[in-house]
C-alpha positions as CSV (number, residue, x, y, z in Angstrom):
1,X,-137.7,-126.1,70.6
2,X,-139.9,-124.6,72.5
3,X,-142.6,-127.1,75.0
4,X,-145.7,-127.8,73.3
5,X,-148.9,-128.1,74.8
6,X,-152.1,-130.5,73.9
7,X,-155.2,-130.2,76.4
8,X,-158.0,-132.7,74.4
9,X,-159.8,-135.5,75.8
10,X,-159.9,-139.6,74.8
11,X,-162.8,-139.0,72.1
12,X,-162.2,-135.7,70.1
13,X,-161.3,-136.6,66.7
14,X,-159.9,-132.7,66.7
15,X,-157.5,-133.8,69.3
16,X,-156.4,-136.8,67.2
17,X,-155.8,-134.6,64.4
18,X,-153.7,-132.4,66.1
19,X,-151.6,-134.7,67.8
20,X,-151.1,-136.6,64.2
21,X,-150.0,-133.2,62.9
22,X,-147.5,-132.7,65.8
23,X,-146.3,-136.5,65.7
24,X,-145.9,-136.3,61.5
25,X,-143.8,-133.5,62.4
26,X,-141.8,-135.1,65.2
27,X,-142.9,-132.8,67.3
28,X,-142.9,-133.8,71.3
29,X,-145.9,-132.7,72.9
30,X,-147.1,-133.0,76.6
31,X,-150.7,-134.1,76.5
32,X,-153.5,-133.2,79.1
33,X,-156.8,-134.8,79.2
34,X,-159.0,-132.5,80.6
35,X,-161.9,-135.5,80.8
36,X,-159.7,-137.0,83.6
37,X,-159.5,-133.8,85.4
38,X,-161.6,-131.0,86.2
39,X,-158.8,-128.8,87.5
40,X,-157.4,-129.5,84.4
41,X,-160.4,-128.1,82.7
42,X,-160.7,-125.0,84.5
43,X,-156.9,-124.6,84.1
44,X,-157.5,-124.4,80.0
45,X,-160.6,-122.5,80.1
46,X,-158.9,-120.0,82.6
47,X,-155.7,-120.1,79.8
48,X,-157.2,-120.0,76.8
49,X,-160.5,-118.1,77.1
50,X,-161.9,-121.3,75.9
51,X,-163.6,-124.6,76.7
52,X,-163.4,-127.0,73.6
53,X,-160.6,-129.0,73.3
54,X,-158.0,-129.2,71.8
55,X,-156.3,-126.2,73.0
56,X,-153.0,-126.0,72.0
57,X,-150.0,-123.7,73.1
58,X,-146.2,-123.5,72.4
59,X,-144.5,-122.4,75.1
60,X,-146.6,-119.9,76.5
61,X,-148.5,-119.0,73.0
62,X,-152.2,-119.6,72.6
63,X,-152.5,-121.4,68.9
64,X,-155.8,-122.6,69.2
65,X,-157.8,-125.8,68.3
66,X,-156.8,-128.0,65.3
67,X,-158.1,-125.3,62.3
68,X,-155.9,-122.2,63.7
69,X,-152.9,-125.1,64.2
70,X,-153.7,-127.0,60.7
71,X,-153.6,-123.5,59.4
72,X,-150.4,-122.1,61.0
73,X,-148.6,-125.1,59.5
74,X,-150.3,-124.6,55.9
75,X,-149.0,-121.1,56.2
76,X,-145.7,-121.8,57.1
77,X,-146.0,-120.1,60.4
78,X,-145.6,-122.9,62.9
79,X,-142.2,-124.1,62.3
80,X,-140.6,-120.7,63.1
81,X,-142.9,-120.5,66.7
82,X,-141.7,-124.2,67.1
83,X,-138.3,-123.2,67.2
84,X,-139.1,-119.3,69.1
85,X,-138.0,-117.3,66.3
C-alpha cells in the first residue's frame, strides 16, 4: 500500500473528514499539522501548489483536499492508487 499523506491542522473540519474517510477504510495515514509548524507549511504549499489544508498525497500523488479525495473514493478511483495499480 502505498504511504499516505494528511497535512491539516487541529480545527479544520475538512481535515476531520478526510481522516474519517481514510480511518473507515483502514487506511494508515501519517498526519502533519501544519499549525504546529511553519516549515511544515511552506513544505505543502511548495508540494502541492496550495495552502488550505487538507492536502492529501499517496505516495508521491497530489489528491487534493477532502472533495477531490471524497470524490476519488465515490468514483472508485482511490482504492486502485491505494494499492499503486
Amino acid at each position: 500500500m502505498a504511504p499516505v499523506t494528511v497535512y491539516s491542522t487541529q480545527y479544520c473540519g475538512y481535515c476531520v473528514r478526510a481522516k474519517a474517510l481514510l480511518d473507515a477504510k483502514h487506511v494508515p495515514y501519517t498526519e502533519v499539522r501544519v499549525d504546529q509548524d511553519p516549515d511544515k507549511m511552506a513544505e505543502m504549499m511548495q508540494k502541492s501548489g496550495r495552502r488550505t489544508v487538507p492536502q492529501i498525497f499517496v505516495g508521491t500523488h497530489h489528491v487534493g483536499g477532502f472533495d477531490e479525495l471524497y470524490m476519488l473514493e465515490r468514483s472508485g478511483g482511490l482504492d486502485p492508487l491505494l494499492s499503486g495499480d
